[in-house]
C-alpha atoms as one frame of an Amber mdcrd trajectory, in Angstrom:
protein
   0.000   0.000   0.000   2.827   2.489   1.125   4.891   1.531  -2.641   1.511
   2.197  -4.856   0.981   5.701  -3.065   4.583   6.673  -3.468   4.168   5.129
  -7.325   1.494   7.646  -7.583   3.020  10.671  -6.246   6.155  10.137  -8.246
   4.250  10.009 -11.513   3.476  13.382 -10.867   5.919  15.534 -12.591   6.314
  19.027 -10.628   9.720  19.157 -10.106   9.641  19.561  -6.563  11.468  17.742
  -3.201   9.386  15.894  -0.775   9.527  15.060   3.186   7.768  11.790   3.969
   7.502  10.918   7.580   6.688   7.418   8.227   5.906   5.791  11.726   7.982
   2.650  13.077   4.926   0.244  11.970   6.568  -2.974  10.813   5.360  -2.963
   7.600   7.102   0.816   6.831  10.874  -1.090   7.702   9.790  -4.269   5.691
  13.000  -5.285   3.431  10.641  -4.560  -0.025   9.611  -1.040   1.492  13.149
  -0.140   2.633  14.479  -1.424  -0.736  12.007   0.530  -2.897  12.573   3.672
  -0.650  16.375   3.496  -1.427  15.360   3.972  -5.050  13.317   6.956  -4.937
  16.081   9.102  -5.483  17.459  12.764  -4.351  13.657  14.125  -4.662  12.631
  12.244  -1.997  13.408  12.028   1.436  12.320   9.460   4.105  12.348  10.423
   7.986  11.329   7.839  10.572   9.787   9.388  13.590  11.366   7.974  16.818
  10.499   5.018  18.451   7.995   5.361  21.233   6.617   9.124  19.970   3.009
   8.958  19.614   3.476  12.838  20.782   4.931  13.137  17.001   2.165  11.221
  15.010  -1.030  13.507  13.883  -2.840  10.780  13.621  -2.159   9.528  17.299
  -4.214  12.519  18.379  -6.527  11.978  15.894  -7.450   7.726  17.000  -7.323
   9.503  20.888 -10.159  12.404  19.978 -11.951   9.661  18.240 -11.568   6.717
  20.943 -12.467   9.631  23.905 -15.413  11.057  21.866 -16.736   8.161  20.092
 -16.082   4.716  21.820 -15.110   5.843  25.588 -17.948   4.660  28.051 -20.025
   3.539  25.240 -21.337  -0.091  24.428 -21.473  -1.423  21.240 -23.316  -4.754
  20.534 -22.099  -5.542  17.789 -18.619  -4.659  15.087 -20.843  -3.402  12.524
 -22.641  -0.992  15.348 -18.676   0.138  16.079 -18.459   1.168  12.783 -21.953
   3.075  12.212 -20.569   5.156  15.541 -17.187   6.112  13.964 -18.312   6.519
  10.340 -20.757   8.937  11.857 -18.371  10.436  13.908 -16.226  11.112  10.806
 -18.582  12.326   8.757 -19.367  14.940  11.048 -15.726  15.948  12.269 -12.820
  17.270  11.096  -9.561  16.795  12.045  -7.504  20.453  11.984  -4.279  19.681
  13.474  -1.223  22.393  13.063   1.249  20.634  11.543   3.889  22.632  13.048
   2.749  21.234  16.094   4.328  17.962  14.898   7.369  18.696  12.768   9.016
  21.104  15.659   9.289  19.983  18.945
């Protein structure tokens, strides 16, 4: 999943540099993901946030609004029910976190 969107963006010709910042999730230091990022070339750079930083991730903060607003004291009887409540939740939220919030620290 991670190759295809970077496939994507690179067949986008703008002729600019890009900052990707990936999490530690296994599947981002995979052998085929760490080979294929190697190949990118100068345009693209790769930063791993550190180990253990969840204060770093956006979209920490955005699974803890969601679990405190959505799933926190509530009872769902079923998967399906869990899914109507965040897909609802979702629909009707937006997430506007400051970037700068994460990239400086």
């Amino acid at each position: 999943m991670l190759i295809d969107r970077l496939k994507k963006r690179q067949q986008i010709k703008d002729n600019k540099k890009y900052i990707f910042v990936l999490d530690n999730d296994p599947s981002h230091k995979a052998k085929i993901i760490k080979n294929y990022l190697a190949s990118l070339g100068s345009d693209y750079k790769i930063e791993f946030l550190p180990t253990y930083s969840p204060q770093l991730n956006a979209i920490e903060t955005c699974w803890k609004i969601m679990r405190h607003d959505v799933t926190n004291s509530n009872l769902f009887s079923s998967v399906d029910e869990l899914k109507t409540g965040i897909e609802t939740y979702l629909q009707g939220n937006i997430f506007n976190l400051n970037p700068s919030n994460y990239l400086v620290q």
